[in-house]
C-alpha positions in Angstrom: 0.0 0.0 0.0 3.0 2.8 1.0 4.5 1.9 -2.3 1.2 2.3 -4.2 0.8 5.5 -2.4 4.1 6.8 -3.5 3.7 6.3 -6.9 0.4 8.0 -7.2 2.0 11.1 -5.2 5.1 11.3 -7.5 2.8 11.2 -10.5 0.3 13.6 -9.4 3.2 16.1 -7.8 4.0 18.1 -11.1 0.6 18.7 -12.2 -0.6 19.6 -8.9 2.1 22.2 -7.9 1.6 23.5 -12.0 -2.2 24.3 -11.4 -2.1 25.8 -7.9 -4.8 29.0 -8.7 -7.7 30.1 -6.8 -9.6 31.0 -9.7 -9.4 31.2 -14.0 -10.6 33.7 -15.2 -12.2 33.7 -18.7 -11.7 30.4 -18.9 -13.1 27.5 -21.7 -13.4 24.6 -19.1 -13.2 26.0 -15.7 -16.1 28.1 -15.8 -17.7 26.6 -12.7 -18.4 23.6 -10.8 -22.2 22.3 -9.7 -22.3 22.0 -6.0 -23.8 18.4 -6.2 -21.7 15.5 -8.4 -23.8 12.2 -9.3 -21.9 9.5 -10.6 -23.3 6.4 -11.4 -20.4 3.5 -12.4 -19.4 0.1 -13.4 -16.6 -1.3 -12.0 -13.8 -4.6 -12.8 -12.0 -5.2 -9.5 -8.4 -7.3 -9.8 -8.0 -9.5 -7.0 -4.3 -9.6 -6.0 -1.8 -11.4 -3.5 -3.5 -13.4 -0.9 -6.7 -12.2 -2.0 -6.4 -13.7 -5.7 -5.1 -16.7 -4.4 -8.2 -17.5 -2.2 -10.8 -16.0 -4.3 -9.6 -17.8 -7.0 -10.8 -15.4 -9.7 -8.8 -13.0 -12.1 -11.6 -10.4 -11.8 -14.8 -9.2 -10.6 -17.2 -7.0 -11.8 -19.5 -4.4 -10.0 -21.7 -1.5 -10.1 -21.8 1.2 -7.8 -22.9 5.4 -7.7 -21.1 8.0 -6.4 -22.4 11.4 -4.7 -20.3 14.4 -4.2 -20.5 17.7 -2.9 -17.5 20.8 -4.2 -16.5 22.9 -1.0 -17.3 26.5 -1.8 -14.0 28.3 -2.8 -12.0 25.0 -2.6 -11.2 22.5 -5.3 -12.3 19.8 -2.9 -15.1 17.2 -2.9 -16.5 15.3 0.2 -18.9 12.2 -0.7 -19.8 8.9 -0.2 -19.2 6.1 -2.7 -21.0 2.5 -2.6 -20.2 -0.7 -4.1 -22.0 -3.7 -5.2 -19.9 -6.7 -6.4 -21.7 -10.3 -7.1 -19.4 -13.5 -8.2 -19.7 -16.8 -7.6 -23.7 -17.1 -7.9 -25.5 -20.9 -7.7 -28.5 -21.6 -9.1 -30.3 -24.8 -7.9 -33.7 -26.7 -10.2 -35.6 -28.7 -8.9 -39.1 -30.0 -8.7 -41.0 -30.3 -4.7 -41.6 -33.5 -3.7 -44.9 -32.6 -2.2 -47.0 -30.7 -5.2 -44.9 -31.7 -7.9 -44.7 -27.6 -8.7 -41.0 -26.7 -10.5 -38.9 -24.6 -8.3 -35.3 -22.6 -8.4 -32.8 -22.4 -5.4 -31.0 -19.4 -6.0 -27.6 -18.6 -3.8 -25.8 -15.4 -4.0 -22.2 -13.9 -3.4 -21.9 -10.4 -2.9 -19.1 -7.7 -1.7 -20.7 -4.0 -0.7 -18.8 -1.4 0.1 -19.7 1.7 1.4 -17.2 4.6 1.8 -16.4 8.2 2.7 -14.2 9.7 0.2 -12.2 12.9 -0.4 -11.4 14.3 -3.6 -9.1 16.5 -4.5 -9.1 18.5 -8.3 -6.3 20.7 -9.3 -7.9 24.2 -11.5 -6.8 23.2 -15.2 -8.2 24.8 -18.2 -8.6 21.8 -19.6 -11.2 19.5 -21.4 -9.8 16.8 -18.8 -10.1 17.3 -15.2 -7.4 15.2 -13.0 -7.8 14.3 -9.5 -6.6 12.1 -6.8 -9.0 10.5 -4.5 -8.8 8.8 -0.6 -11.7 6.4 1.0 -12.0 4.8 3.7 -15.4 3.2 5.3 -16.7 -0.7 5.1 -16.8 -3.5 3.2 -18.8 -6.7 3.5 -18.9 -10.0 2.3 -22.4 -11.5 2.0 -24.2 -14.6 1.2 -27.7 -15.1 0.8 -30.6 -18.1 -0.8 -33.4 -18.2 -1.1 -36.5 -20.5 -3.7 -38.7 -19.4 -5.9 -41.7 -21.3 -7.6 -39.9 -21.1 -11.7 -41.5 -18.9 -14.2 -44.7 -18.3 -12.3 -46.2 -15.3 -13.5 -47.4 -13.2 -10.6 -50.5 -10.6 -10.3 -50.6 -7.4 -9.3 -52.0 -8.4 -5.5 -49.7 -10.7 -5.3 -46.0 -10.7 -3.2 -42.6 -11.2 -4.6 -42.6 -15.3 -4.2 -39.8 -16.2 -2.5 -39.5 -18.8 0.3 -36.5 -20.2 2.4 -35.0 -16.6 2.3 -31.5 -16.9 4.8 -28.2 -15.1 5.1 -25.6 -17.3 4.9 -22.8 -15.2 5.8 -22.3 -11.3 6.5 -18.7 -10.1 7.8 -18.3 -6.8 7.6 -14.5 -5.3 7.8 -13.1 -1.8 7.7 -12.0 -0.4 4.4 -9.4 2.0 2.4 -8.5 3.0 -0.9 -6.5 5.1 -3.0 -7.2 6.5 -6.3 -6.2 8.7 -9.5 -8.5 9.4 -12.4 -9.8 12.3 -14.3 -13.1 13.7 -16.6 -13.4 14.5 -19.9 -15.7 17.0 -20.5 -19.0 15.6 -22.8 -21.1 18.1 -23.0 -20.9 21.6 -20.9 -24.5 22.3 -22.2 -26.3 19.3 -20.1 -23.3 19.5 -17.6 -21.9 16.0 -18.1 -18.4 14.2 -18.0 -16.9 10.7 -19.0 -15.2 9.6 -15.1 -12.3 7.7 -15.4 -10.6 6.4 -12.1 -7.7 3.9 -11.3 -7.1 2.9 -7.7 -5.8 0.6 -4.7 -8.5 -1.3 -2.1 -7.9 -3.1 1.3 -9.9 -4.5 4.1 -9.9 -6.0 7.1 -9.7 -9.9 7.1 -13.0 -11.6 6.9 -15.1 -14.9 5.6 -16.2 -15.3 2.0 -17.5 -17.7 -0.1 -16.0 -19.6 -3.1 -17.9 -22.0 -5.4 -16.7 -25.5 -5.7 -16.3 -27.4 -8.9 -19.0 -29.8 -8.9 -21.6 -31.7 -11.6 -24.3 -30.6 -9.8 -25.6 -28.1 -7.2 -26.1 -29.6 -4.6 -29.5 -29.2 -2.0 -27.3 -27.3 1.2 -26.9 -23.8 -0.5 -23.2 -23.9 1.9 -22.2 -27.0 0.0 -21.7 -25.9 -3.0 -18.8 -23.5 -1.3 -15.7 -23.1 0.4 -15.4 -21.3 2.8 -12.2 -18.9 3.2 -10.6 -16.2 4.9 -9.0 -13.2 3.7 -8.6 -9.3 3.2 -10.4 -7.7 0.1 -7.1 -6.6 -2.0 -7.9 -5.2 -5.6 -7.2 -2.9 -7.9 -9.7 -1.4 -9.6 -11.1 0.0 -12.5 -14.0 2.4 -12.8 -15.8 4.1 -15.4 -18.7 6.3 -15.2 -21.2 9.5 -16.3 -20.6 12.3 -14.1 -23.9 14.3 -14.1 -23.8 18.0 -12.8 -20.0 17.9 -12.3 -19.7 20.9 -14.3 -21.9 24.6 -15.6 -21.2 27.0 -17.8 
């Protein structure tokens, strides 16, 4: 983590110390800033070390939003960012040996994350805003199952039809990260920007889930897994649509 660190200082350092300015006057991209930043993401996380080893996956995909708000006078954002990662899902056919009516057994892997971030944007009058990011908050690994009757068509007074709902496992951990990334400017008109961000997550140690190789699901949702231990190390990849990020 120091070394990552490091690296992300040296790189930002020049560009940083070149756009120290209060304000930009008459300028094409820095015209203004909307107090309020929606960004809603997708994300590829890259398990590494430990983590990759007992995961056993090159990747994992994800989906999050991110809400910021630009200190007045300051080229500063506080926010929170959340995470939803899924990996790892089971999915169990059978028919009910009472009524004979075809149900599923659906088990699900999951890793939220829900942090408090700082960001920090250097004034550039450019179509591409850089910026260095810092997190911290939770993370959690969670299981869950549940059956459903299959393909049955529900009515409008009737209730979502799942049965045997149970967490499995929830472990939640305390969580950091590092980042760098930058927007390109789409359109000042509607006040949008591609977000592009590169970064560095760690956790606490806690229990996950990791499907087994087997011909068949089997009945025990928890049998079709190992179980492991282990911090959530990745580096990650996140693209998104900033929304209000910038006026005219």
């Amino acid at each position: 983590m120091k070394s990552i660190c490091i690296i992300i200082t040296a790189f930002l350092t020049p560009l940083f110390l070149g756009a120290q300015e209060d304000t930009v006057s008459d300028s094409t991209y820095t015209s203004g800033r909307a107090f309020l930043d929606i960004i809603p993401e997708i994300e590829i996380g890259f398990p590494i070390g430990d983590f990759q080893n007992k995961m056993d996956r090159q990747t994992i995909l994800g989906k999050g939003i991110a809400v910021f708000y630009r200190l007045k006078n300051q080229p500063v954002d506080i926010g929170l960012r959340y995470g939803d990662f899924a990996y790892d899902n089971v999915k169990r056919n059978f028919r009910d040996s009472i009524d004979g009516a075809n149900l599923v057994q659906k088990t699900k892997n999951k890793i939220w994350i829900l942090y408090g971030a700082m960001r920090y944007e250097p004034i550039v009058d450019l179509p591409i805003q850089p910026y260095i990011e810092g997190s911290i908050g939770m993370n959690r690994f969670y299981t869950k199952t549940f059956t459903k009757v299959s393909n049955l068509v529900l009515s409008n007074e009737d209730n979502d039809n799942r049965f045997d709902e149970a967490t499995l496992n929830s472990d939640w951990g305390l969580s950091y990260g590092a980042a760098i990334g930058f927007k390109l400017v789409l359109e000042k008109t509607y006040q949008t920007a591609l977000d592009v961000q590169m970064g560095y997550r760690s956790s606490d140690v806690g229990t996950f889930y990791v499907k087994k190789d087997l011909p068949t699901a089997q009945a025990e949702p928890l049998d079709n897994y190992f179980e492991r231990r282990g911090a959530l190390s990745t580096l990650s990849f996140k693209i998104g649509i900033s929304v209000l990020g910038f006026t005219e």
